[in-house]
N, C-alpha and C positions, 0 to 999 in steps of 0.2 A: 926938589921935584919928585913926585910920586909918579911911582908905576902905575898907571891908568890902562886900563886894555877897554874903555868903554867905546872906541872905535873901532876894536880891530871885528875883523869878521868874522862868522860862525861858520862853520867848519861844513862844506855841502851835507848832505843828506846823503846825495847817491855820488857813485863813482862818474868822474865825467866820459872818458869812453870808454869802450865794450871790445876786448880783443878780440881777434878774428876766432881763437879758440872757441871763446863762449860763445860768440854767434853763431858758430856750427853748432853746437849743444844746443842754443835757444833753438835752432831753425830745425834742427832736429826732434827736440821736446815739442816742437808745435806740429811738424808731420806726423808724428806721430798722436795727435791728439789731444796735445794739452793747449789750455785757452791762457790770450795774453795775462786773467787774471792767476791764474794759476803760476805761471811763470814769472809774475813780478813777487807771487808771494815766496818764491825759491831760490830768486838770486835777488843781489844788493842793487838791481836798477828801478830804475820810471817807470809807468805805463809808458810814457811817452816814447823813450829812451829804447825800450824793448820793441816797440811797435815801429817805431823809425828804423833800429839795424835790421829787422826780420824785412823790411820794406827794400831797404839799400842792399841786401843780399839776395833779391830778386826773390822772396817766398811771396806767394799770392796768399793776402789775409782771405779768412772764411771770414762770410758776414756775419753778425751778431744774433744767435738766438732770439730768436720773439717768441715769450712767454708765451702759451697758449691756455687757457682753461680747458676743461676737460670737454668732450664734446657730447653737448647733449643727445639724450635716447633719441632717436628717430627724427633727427638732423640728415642725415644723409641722404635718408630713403627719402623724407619730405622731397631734400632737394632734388633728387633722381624724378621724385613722380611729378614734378612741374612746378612745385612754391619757387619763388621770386629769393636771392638772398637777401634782398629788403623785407622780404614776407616773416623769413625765417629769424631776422637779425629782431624786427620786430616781439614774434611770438616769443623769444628767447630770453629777453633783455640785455641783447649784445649790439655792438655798432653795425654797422656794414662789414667795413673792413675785419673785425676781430670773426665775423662769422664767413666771409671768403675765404681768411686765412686758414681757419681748420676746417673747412672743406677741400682747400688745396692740402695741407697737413695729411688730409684724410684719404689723397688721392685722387680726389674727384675731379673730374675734368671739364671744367665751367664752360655752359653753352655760352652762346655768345648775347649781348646784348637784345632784348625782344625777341629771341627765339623761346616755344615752346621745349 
């Protein structure tokens, strides 16, 4: 009989739990401003795995970054002097939403729906 290992299994990738130590480390690396990507690229866990203990230790995740393009010259003012951000998203070559979001980005305080 031959030593065959073609069933046996390959060895995880990541460590299955996460000591209470390190999750004060992770939860602490992340209060202070480091992103889940960052911190899976520093210790031996998951995204998942890191995102679940920081969950189970009560940290509230920050929402994900939404890329923004740069915002064009005379975007604001338009919007301040009455253009629509259909108008603007239009004259730009942006969506709606990509042209709301860097005007909220940008601070702007969006009038409401068919208001001047």
């Amino acid at each position: 009989m031959t030593d065959d290992h073609s069933d046996a299994r390959p060895a995880d990738l990541f460590p299955t739990e996460i000591s209470v130590d390190i999750v004060h480390e992770l939860s602490d690396h992340y209060a202070a401003g480091d992103t889940l990507e960052i911190l899976v690229a520093r210790y031996p866990y998951s995204y998942r795995k890191i995102r679940t203990a920081l969950i189970d230790a009560g940290v509230t995740l920050r929402p994900p970054r939404i890329l923004l393009p740069p915002t064009p010259p005379g975007l604001v003012n338009a919007y301040l002097n009455g253009r629509s951000i259909r108008q603007l998203a239009t004259t730009h070559g942006m969506s709606y939403s990509q042209t709301r979001n860097i005007l909220l980005a940008e601070g702007v305080e969006l009038r409401r729906r068919g208001q001047p």
